[in-house]
Phi, psi and omega in degrees: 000118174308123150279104168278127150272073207253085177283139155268141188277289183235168160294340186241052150075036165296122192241178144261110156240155150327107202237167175280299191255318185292330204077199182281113182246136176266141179237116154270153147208059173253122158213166200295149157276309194310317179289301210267359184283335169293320159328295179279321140335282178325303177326295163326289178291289175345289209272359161302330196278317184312288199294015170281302204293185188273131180218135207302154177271333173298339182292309190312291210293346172300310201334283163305344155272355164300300197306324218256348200258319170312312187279315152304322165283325178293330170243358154274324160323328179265017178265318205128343158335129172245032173303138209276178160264001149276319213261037107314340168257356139300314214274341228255274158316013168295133156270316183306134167282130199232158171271149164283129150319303205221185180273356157275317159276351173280338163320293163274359158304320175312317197284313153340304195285315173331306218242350158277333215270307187277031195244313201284031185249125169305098201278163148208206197241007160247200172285147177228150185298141177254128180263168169269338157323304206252359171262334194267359197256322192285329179288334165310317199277339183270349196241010188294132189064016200242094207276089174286139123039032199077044152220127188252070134045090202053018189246166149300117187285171173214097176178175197267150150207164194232136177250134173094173176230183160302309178314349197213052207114290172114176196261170170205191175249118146264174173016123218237305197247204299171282180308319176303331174291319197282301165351281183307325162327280184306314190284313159280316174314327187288332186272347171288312174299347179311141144340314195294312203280320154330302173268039155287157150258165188327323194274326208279311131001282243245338176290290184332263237285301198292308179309294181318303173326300203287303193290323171314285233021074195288354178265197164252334179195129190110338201313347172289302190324310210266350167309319198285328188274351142310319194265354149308306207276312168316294209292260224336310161317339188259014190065005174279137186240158176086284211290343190289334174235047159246004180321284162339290186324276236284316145351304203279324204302311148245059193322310174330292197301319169323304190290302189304324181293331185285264215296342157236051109294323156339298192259356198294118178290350173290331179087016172285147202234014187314312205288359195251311190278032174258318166308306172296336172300309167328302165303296187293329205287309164309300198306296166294329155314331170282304192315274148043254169310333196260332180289347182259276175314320167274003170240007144326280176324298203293342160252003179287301197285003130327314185261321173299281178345309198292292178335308206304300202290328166294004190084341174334291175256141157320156164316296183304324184291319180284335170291313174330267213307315181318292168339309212260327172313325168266014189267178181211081023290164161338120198285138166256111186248245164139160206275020164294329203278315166319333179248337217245342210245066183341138355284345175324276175021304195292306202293329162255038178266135203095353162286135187266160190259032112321284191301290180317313192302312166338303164283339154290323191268336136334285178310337176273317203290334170317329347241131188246347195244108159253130203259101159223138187097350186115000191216149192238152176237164154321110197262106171266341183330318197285340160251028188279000000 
């Protein structure tokens, strides 16, 4: 007969339980305040400043599909998918219900429906509870039709398995059987669900259930997909938009760090978990900076081309001069050009052929004097200043 134990260690929310086969597995949320509570402030004013602008519904909706799509590659990637981030993206735009050829694309289709599952989920701005129900639900849907090893599709596995590598930490054992799991299982929901953890913050929550998850590992197979995909499904549920699934990317983006921040959270003799939820701060802090940046660049776009109409229509500027500027506006990033790039370079080329490169250098130094254009070094740029 299994004996559970469940000790508060400390105040600063060490818990201990007790096991059959495993020894004493530990539940933390002990991280530095001093480093990291300033971090999550910032964050706070960051992404209040983000959902405040204004934003076009056509930017949202490429975005967002951008998104669904960088994130979906990104955390199947940190498994061994070896699918391109195109070719995740067909299969992604498939409208058609399609059979997977092989185990990489039925990996992302599963996943496509998962990151649909959490889009259609209700948000609101408080903490919503994790059942063990919707983590067993969510590895079904990610490990469904997928024939892995000794792994049964939402269910626990109950056999040994070794995590992690010498590159990143070294390797270790979680949970060994079945009871122990189920035990741990049970025993982290009540701790995530708690008052103390509850009254976390949303990101820091939602970092806590992906590490534990992970320290678990409770599955047979998937189990990063499904940590990542809980702590997506946590933010999202708390109302934070966007950022829950650009997470992933920047994980794969830094596959090193992801791994190392976990393995000396791990190993901290303190139970500190600073080093893996200072990485997720990290990560959302990128994320919003991106949101950021592409939302600041469409409304960019939306007065440039605005303001060119206005040129246009006063006569101000030329077709061409306004076709320049169109040309340079739609490149990705913004084109740095010189005037060479005008007779020589594609697509300029094209709008100045049979043009003397008089007549161009004209048309660049009319566009800096307006100034729609800054000219430095020999080489011109997008003057957005002009609307400061």
């Amino acid at each position: 007969m299994m004996t559970k134990m469940v000790t508060k260690m400390d105040k600063n929310s060490v818990i201990k339980i007790s096991t059959f086969k495993s020894g004493n597995c530990l539940f933390s949320s002990k991280y530095d305040r001093m480093e990291l509570d300033p971090k999550i402030y910032g964050l706070t004013l960051l992404y209040k400043t983000v959902i405040s602008l204004p934003v076009l519904p056509e930017w949202s909706t490429r975005v967002n599909d951008e998104i669904i799509r960088k994130s979906i590659f990104g955390t199947a990637a940190l498994e061994g998918n070896p699918l391109s981030e195109e070719d995740v993206g067909k299969i992604i735009e498939d409208k058609e219900k399609r059979e997977a050829v092989q185990r990489a694309e039925q990996e992302i289709i599963n996943l496509k429906t998962v990151y649909e599952t959490i889009r259609q989920e209700e948000s609101t701005d408080q903490p919503a509870k994790l059942e063990e129900s919707s983590i067993r639900g969510k590895h079904k849907a990610i490990t469904k039709d997928i024939d892995y090893v000794t792994n049964i599709p939402g269910a626990y596995r109950n056999y040994k398995v070794m995590v992690g590598n010498k590159d990143h930490g070294g390797v270790y054992t979680p949970p060994k059987c079945l009871p122990d799991i189920q035990n741990l299982m049970k025993e982290f929901c009540k701790w995530i669900n708690s008052k103390e953890i509850m009254g976390l913050d949303a990101i820091v929550r939602a970092a806590l259930a992906h590490y534990h998850l992970g320290l678990i590992h409770p599955f047979g197979d998937g189990n990063g997909r499904t940590a990542r995909v809980i702590e997506a499904s946590l933010l999202h549920l708390s109302g934070i938009r966007l950022v829950p699934t650009m997470l992933s990317n920047y994980y794969y983006r830094n596959i090193d760090d992801y791994f190392w921040a976990f393995s000396l959270a791990r190993k901290n003799k303190d139970r500190d978990v600073t080093p893996f939820i200072r990485f997720v701060l990290d990560g959302v802090m990128d994320s919003l900076q991106e949101i950021e940046k592409g939302v600041v660049s469409s409304l960019q776009r939306l007065l440039m081309r605005d303001y060119l109409a206005f040129l246009r229509n006063a006569k101000t500027i030329t077709q061409r001069q306004n076709d320049l500027i169109d040309i340079i506006l739609h490149s990705e990033p913004y084109a740095e050009i010189i005037l060479q790039d005008l007779t020589n370079t594609s697509p300029y080329k094209n709008l100045y052929r049979g043009i003397s490169e008089r007549t161009a250098r004209r048309d660049l130094q009319k566009l800096c004097d307006l100034p729609l254009l800054l000219q430095e070094h020999g080489k011109y740029k997008l003057n957005f200043g002009i609307f400061q």
